[in-house]
C-alpha positions in Angstrom: 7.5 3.1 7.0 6.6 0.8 4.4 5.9 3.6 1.9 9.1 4.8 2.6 11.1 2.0 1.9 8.8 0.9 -1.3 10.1 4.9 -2.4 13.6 4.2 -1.5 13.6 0.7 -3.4 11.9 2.5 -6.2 14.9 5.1 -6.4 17.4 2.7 -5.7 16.3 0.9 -8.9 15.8 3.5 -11.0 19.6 4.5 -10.5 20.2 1.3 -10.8 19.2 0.7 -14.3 20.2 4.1 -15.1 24.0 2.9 -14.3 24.0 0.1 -16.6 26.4 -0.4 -18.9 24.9 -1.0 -22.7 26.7 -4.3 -22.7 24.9 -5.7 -19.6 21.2 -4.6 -20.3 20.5 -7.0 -23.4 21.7 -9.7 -21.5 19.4 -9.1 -18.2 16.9 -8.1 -20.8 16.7 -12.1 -22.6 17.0 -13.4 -19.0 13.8 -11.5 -18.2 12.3 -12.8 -20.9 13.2 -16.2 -20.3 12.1 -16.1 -16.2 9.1 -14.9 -17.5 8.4 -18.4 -19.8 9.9 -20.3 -17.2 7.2 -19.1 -14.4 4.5 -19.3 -16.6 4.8 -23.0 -17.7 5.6 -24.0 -14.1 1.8 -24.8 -13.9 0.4 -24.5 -17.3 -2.9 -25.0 -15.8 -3.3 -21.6 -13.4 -2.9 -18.8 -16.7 -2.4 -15.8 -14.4 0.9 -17.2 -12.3 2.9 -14.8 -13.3 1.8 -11.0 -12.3 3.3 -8.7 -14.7 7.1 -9.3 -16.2 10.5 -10.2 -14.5 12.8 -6.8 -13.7 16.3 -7.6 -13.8 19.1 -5.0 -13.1 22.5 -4.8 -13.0 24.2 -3.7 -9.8 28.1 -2.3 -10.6 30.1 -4.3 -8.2 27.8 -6.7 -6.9 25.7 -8.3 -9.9 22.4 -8.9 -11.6 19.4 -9.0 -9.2 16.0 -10.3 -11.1 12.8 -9.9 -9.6 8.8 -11.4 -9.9 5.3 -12.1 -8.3 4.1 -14.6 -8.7 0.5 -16.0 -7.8 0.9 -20.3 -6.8 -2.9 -20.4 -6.9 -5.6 -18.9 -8.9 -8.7 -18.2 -6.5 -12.1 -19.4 -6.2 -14.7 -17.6 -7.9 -16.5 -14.9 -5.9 -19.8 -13.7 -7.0 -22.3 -11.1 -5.5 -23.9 -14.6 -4.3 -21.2 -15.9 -3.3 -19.2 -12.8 -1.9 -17.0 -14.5 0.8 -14.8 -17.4 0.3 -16.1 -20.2 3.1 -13.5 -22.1 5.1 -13.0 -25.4 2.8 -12.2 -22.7 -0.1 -9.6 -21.1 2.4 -8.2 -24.6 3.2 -8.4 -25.9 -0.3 -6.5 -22.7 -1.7 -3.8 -23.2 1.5 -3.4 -26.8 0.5 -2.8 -26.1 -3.2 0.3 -23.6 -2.3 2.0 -25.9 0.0 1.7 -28.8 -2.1 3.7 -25.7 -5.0 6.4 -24.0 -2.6 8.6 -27.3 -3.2 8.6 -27.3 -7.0 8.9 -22.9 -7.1 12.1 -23.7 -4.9 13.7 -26.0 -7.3 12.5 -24.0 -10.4 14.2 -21.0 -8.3 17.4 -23.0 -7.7 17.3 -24.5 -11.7 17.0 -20.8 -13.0 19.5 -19.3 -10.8 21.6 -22.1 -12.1 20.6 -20.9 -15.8 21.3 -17.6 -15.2 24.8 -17.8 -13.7 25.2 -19.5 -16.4 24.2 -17.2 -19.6 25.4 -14.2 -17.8 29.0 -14.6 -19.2 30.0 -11.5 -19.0 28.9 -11.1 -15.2 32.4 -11.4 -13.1 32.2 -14.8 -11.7 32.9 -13.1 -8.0 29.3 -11.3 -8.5 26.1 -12.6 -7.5 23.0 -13.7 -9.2 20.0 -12.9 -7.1 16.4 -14.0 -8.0 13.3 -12.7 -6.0 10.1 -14.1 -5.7 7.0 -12.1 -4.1 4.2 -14.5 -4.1 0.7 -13.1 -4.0 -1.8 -13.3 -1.3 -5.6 -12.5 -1.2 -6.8 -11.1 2.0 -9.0 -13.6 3.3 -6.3 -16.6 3.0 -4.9 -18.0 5.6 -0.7 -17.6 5.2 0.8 -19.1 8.8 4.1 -20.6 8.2 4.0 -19.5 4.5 6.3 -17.4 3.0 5.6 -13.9 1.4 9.0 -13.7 0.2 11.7 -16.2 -1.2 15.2 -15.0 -2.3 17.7 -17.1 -3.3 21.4 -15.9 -4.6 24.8 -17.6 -5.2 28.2 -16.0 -6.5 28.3 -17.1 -10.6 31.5 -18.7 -9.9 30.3 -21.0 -7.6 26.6 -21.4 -9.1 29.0 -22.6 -12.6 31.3 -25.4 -10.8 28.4 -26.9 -8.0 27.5 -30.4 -10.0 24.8 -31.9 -7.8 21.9 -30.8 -6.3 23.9 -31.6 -2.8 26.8 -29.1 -3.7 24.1 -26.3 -5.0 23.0 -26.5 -1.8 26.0 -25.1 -0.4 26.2 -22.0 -2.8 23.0 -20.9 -2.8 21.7 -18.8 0.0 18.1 -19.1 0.5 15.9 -16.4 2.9 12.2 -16.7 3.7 10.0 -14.3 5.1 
């Protein structure tokens, strides 16, 4: 089942791109660009955040959707010595991503901001959609954390919400 749908998703994006417009694709093309730099000085300390570039496309109708992975935490070193991560390195590495998820959220919510807002010739009635896959290693332990975070608004509203409270309302946020 998931191969299917990793197919379909595939297909479904390659039509996607294929139906852009020539004036919409240099426009999601500089917003990659520019997710990409944002992610990667989130933490200027962990080099290998960001795994591979941002895809954006262009949905007719509906708006641009950009999406990333993203690794929070670099893990530890594992040698033929040392071939198995012990518990404190499991717990350390937990600790280190759930000490990040807060500031990924309001980078999210900053770029999606951003975006709505060089995107001027996105309809304000369409959506801006970012997606965020965050890496895991095997051997970590991920209760209560998030594989996934999406977060969307409609441009119009992303443009006129002033403060962090009236973001909140416009931006729809989905973990899983």
């Amino acid at each position: 089942m998931k191969k299917t749908f990793i197919v379909a998703a595939t297909a479904f994006c390659a039509l996607a791109l294929a139906a852009q417009t020539g004036s919409e694709r240099p426009a999601i093309s500089a917003m990659e660009k520019g997710l990409d730099s944002e992610f990667t000085h989130l933490w200027p300390d962990e080099p290998f955040l960001l795994l591979g570039a941002t895809r954006g496309v262009y949905l007719d109708g509906y708006g641009a959707v950009f999406t990333t992975e993203l690794n929070l935490v670099t893990g530890p070193v594992l040698t033929p010595m040392n071939p198995v991560p012990t518990k404190e390195m499991i717990d350390r590495q937990r600790q280190r991503k759930l000490e990040r998820l807060p500031r990924l959220r309001d980078a999210m919510r900053g770029v999606l901001v951003h975006t709505a807002s060089s995107l001027d010739t996105l309809p304000k009635d369409q959506q801006v959609v970012l997606a965020v896959t965050l890496a895991r290693y095997r051997w970590e332990d991920t209760n209560g954390m998030p594989s996934h975070i999406i977060m969307q608004g409609r441009r119009g509203d992303l443009l006129e919400a002033k403060d962090p409270g009236a973001l909140a309302q416009v931006i729809r946020t989905q973990e899983y």
